[in-house]
PATOR-731816 format. One record per atom (N, C-alpha, C, O): x, y, z; atom name. Coordinates in steps of 0.02 Angstrom, whole numbers, plus 50000, padded with zeros to 5 digits. Example, Ala and Ser with C-alpha at 12.3 -4.5 7.8 and 13.67 -1.06 7.14 Angstrom:
// PATOR-731816
@c1=50660, c2=49716, c3=50390, atomo=N $
@c1=50615, c2=49775, c3=50390, atomo=CA $
@c1=50660, c2=49835, c3=50390, atomo=C $
@c1=50712, c2=49834, c3=50423, atomo=O $
@c1=50642, c2=49888, c3=50354, atomo=N $
@c1=50684, c2=49947, c3=50357, atomo=CA $
@c1=50645, c2=50002, c3=50394, atomo=C $
@c1=50670, c2=50057, c3=50402, atomo=O $
This chain:
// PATOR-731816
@c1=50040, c2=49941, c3=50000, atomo=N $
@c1=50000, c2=50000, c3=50000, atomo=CA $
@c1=50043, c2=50063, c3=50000, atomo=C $
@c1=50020, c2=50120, c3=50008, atomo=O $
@c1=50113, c2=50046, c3=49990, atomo=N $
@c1=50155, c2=50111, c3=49994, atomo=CA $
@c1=50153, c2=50156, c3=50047, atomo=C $
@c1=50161, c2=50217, c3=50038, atomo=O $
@c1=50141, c2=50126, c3=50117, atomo=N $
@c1=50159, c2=50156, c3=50138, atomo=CA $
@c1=50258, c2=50158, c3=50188, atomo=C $
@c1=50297, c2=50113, c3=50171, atomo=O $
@c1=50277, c2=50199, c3=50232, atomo=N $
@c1=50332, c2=50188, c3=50285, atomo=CA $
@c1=50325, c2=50153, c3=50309, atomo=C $
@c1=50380, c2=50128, c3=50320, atomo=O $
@c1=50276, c2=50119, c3=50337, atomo=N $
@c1=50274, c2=50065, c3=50396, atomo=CA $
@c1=50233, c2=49991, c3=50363, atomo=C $
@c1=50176, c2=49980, c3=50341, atomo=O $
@c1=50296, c2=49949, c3=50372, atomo=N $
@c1=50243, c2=49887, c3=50336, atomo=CA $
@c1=50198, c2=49853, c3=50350, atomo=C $
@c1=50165, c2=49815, c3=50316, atomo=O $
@c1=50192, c2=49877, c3=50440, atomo=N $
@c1=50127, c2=49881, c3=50483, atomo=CA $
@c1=50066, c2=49884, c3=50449, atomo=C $
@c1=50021, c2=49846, c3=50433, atomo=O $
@c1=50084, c2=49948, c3=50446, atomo=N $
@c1=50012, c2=49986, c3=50429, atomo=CA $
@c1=49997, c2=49967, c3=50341, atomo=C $
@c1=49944, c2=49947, c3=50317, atomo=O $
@c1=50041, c2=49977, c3=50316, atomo=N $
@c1=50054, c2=49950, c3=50237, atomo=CA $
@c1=50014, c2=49893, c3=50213, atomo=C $
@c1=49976, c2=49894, c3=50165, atomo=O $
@c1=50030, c2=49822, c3=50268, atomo=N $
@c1=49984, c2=49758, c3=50259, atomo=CA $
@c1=49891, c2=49767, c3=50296, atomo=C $
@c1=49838, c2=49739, c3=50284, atomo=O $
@c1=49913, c2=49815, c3=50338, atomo=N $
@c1=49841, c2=49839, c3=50357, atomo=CA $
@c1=49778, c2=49884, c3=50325, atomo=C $
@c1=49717, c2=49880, c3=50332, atomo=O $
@c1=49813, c2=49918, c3=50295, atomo=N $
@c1=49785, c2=49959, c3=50223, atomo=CA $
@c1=49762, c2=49918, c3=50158, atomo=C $
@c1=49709, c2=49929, c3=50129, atomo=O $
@c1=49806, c2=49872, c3=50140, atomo=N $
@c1=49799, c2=49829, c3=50086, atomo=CA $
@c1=49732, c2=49780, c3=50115, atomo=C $
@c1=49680, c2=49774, c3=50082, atomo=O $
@c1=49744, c2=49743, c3=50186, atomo=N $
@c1=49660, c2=49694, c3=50204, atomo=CA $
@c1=49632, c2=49756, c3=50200, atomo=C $
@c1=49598, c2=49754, c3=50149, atomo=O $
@c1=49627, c2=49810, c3=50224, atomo=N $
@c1=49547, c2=49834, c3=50233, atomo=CA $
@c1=49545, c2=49843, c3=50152, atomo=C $
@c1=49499, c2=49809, c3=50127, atomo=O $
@c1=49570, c2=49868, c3=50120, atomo=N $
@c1=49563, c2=49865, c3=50046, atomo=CA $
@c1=49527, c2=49797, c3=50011, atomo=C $
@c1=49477, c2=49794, c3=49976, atomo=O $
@c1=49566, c2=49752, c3=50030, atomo=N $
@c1=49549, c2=49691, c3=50010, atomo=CA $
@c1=49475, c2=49664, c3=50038, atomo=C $
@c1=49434, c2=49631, c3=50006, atomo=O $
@c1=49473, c2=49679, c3=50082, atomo=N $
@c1=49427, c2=49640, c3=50138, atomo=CA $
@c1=49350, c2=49685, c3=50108, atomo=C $
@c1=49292, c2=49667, c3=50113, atomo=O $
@c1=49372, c2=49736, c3=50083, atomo=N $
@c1=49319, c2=49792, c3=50079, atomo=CA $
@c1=49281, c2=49771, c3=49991, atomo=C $
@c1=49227, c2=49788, c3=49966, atomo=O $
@c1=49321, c2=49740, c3=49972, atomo=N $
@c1=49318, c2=49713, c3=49893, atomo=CA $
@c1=49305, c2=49653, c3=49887, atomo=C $
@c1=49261, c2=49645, c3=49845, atomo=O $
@c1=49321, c2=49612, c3=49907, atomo=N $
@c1=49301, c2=49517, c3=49894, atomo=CA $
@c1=49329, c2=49490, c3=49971, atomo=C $
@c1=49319, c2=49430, c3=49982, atomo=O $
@c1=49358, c2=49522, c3=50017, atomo=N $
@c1=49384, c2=49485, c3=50066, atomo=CA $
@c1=49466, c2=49455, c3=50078, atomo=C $
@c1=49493, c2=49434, c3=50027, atomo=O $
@c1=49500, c2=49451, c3=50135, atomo=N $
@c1=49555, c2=49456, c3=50121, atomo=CA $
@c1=49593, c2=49379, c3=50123, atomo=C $
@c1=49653, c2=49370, c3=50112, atomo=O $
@c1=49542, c2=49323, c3=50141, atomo=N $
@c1=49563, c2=49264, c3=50181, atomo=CA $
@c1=49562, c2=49224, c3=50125, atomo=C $
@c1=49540, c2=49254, c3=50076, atomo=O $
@c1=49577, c2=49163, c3=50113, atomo=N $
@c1=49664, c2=49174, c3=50110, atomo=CA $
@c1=49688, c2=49228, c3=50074, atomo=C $
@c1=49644, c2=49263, c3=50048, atomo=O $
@c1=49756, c2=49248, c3=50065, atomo=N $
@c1=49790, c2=49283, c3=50022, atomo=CA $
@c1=49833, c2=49273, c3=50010, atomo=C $
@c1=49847, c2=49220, c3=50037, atomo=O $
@c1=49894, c2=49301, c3=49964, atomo=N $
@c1=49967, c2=49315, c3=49974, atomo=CA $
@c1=50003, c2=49371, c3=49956, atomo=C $
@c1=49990, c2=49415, c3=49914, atomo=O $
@c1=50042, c2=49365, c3=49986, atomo=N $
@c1=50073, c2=49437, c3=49991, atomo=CA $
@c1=50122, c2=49446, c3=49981, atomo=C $
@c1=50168, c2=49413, c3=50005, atomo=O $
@c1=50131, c2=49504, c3=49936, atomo=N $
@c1=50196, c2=49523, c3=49886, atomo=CA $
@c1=50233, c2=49575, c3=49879, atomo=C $
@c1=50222, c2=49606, c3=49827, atomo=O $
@c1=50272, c2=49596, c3=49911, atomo=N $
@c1=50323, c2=49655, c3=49912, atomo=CA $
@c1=50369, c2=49662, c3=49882, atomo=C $
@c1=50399, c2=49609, c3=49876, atomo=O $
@c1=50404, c2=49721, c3=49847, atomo=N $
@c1=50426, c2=49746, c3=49793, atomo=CA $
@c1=50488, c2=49771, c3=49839, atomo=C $
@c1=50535, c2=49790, c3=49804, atomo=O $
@c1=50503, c2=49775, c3=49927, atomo=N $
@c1=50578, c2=49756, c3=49941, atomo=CA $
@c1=50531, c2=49705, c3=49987, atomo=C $
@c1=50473, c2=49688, c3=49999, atomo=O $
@c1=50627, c2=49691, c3=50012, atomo=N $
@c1=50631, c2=49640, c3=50079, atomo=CA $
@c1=50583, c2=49673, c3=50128, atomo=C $
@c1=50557, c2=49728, c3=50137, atomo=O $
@c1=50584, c2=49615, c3=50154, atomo=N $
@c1=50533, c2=49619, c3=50221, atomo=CA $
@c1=50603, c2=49622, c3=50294, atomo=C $
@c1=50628, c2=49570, c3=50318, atomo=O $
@c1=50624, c2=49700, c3=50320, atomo=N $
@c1=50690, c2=49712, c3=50361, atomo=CA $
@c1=50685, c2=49677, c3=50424, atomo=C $
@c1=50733, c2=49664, c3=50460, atomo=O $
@c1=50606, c2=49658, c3=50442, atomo=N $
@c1=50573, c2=49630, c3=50491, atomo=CA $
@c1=50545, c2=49593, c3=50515, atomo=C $
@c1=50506, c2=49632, c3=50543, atomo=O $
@c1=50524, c2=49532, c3=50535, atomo=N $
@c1=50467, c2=49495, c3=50524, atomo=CA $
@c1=50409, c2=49538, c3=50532, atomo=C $
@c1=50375, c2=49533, c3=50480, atomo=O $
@c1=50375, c2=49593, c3=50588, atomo=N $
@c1=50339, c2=49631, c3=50583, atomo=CA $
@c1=50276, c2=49633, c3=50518, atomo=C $
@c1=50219, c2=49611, c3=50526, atomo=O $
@c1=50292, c2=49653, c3=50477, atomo=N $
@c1=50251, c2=49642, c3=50404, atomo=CA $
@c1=50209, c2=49599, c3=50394, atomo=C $
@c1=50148, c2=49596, c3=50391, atomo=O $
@c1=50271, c2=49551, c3=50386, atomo=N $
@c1=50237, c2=49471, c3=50357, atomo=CA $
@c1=50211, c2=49440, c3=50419, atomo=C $
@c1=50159, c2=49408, c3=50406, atomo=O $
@c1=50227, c2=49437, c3=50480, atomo=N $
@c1=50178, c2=49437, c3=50522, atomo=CA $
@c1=50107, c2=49448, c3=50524, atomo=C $
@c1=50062, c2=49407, c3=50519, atomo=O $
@c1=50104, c2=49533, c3=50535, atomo=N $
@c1=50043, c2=49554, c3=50503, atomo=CA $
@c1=50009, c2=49509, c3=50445, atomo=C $
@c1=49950, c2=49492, c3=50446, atomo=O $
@c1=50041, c2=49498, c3=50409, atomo=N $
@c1=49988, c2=49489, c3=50315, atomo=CA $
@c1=49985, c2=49416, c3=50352, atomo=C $
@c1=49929, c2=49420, c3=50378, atomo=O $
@c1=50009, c2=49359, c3=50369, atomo=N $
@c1=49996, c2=49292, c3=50409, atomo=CA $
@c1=49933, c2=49299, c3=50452, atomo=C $
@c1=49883, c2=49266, c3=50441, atomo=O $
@c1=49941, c2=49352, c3=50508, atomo=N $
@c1=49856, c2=49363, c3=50556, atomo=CA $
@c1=49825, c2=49373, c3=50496, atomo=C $
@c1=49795, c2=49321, c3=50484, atomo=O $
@c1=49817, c2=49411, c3=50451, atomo=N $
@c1=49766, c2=49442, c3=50400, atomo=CA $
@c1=49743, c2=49357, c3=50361, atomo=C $
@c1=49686, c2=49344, c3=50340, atomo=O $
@c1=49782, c2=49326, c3=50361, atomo=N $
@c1=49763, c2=49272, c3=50318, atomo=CA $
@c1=49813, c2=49246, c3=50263, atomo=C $
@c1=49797, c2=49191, c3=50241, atomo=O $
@c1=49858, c2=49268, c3=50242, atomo=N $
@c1=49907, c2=49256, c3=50195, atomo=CA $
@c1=49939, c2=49180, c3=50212, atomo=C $
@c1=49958, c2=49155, c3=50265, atomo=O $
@c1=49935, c2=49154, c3=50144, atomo=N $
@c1=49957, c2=49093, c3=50158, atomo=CA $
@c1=50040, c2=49076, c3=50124, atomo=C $
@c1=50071, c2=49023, c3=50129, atomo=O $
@c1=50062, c2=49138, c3=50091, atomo=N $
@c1=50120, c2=49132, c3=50045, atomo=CA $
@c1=50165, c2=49212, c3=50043, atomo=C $
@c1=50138, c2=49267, c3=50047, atomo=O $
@c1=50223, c2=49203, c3=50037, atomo=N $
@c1=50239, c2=49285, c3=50008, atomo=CA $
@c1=50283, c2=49266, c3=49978, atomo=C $
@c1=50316, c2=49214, c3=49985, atomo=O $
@c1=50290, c2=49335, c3=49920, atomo=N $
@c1=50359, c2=49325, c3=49898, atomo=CA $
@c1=50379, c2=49389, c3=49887, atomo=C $
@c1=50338, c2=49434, c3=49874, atomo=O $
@c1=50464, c2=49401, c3=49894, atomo=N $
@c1=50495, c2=49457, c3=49887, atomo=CA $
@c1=50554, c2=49447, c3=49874, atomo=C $
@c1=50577, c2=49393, c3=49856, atomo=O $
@c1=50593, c2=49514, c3=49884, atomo=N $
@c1=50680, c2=49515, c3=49846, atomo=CA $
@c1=50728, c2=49484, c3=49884, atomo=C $
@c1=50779, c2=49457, c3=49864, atomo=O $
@c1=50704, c2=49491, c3=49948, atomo=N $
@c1=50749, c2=49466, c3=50008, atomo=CA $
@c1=50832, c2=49495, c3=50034, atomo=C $
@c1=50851, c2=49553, c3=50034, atomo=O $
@c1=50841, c2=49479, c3=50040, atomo=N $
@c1=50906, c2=49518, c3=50058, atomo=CA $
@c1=50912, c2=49553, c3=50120, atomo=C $
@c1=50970, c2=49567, c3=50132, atomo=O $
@c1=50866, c2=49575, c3=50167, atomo=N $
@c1=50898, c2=49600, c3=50226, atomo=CA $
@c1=50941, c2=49563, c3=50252, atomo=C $
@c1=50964, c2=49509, c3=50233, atomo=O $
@c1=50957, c2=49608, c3=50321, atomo=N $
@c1=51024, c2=49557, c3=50347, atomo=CA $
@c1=50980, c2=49504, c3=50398, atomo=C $
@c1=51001, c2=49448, c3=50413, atomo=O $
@c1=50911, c2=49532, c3=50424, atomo=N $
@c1=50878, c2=49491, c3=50467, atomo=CA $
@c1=50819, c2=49446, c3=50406, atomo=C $
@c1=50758, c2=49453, c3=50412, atomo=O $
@c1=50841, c2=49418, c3=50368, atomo=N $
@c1=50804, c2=49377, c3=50329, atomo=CA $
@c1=50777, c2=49288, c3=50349, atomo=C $
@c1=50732, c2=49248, c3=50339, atomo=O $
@c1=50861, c2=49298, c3=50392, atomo=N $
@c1=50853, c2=49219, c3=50441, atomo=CA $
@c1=50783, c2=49214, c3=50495, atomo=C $
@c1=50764, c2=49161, c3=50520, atomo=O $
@c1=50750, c2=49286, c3=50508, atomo=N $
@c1=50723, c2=49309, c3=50546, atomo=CA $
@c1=50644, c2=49300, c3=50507, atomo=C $
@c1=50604, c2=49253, c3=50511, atomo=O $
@c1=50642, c2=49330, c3=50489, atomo=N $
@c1=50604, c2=49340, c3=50429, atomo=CA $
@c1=50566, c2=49241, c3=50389, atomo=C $
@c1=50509, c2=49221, c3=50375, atomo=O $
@c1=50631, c2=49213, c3=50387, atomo=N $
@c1=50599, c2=49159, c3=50351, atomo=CA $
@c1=50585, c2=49098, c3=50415, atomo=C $
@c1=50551, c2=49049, c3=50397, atomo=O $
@c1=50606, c2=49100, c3=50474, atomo=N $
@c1=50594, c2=49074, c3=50539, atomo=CA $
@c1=50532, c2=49092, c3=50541, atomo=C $
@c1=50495, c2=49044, c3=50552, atomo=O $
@c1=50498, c2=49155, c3=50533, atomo=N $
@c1=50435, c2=49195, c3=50552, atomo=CA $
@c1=50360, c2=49137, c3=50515, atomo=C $
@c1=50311, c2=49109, c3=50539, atomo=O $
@c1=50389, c2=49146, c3=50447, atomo=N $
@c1=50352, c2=49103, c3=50396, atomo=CA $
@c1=50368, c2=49034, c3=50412, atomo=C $
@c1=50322, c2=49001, c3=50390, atomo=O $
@c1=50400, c2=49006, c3=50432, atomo=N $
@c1=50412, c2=48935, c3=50453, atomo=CA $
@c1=50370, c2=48902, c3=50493, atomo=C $
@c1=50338, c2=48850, c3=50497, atomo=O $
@c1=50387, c2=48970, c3=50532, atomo=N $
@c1=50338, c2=48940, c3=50610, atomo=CA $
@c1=50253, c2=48970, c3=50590, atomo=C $
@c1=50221, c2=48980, c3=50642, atomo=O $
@c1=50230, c2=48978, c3=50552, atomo=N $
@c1=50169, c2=48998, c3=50515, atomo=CA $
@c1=50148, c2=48941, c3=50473, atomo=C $
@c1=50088, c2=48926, c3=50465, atomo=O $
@c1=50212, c2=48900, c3=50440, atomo=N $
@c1=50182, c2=48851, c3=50397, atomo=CA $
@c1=50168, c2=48873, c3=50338, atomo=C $
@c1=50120, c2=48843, c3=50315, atomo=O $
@c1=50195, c2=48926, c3=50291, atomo=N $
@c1=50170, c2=48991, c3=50231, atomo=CA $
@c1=50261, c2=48969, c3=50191, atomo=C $
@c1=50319, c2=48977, c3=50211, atomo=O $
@c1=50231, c2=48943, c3=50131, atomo=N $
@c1=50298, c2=48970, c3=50083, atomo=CA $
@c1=50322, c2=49043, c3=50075, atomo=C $
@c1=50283, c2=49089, c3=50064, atomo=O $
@c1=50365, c2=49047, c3=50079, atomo=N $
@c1=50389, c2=49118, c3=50052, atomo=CA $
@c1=50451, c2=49105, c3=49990, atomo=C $
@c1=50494, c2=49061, c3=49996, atomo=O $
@c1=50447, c2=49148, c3=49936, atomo=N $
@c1=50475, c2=49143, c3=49889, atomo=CA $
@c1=50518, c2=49208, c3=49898, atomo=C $
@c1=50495, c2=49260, c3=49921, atomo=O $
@c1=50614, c2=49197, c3=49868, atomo=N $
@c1=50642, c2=49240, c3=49872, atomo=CA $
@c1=50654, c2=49282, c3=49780, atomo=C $
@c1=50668, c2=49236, c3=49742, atomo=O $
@c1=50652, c2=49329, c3=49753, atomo=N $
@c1=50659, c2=49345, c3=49689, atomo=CA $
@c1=50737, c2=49356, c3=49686, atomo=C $
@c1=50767, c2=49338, c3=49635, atomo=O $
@c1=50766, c2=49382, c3=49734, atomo=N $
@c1=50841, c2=49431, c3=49726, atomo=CA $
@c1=50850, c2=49480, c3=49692, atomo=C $
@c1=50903, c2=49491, c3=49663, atomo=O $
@c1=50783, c2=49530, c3=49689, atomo=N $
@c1=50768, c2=49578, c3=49639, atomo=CA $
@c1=50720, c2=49618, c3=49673, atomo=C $
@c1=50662, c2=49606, c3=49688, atomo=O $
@c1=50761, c2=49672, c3=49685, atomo=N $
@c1=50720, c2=49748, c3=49720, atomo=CA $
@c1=50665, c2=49760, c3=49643, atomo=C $
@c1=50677, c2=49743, c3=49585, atomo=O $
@c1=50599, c2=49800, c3=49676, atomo=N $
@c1=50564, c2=49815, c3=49614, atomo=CA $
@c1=50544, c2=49883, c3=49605, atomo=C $
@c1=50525, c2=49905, c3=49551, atomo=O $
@c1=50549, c2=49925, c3=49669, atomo=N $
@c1=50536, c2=50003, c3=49686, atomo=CA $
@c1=50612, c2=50037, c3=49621, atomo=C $
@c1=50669, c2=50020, c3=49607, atomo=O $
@c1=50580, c2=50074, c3=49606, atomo=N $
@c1=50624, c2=50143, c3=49577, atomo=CA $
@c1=50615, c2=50190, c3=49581, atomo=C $
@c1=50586, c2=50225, c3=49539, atomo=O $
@c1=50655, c2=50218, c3=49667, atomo=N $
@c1=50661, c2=50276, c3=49688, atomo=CA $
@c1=50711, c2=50278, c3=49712, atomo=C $
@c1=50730, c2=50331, c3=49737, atomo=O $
């Protein structure tokens, strides 16, 4: 949802979603790494059953532990997609 916080970012996108056909299941797709589990956390409560992104933070070990212990594939690209 573009926003700073990937908090609020995956929270913007369900009510979006949720407000249109509903958000359960989903998956969820970011254009960078996820620096946090935080995020993908979030989009997992929301319902997400998959993500995929560029990967590369340094806490990615973090990050794919998060999805592990969720039971959710996550796919890595190795490819930032923002151009700014």
């Amino acid at each position: 949802a573009g926003q700073m916080s990937r908090v609020d970012a995956v929270e913007i996108a369900v009510r979006k979603a949720e407000s249109q056909r509903g958000a359960r299941p989903c998956v969820v797709a970011s254009d960078a790494f996820f620096p946090f589990p935080d995020g993908l956390v979030a989009a997992i409560e929301a319902g997400a059953t998959a993500a995929i992104q560029p990967g590369g933070s340094v806490r990615d070990a973090e990050v794919i532990r998060a999805a592990d212990e969720a039971g959710i594939a996550m796919l890595f690209t190795g490819m930032r997609h923002f151009r700014h």
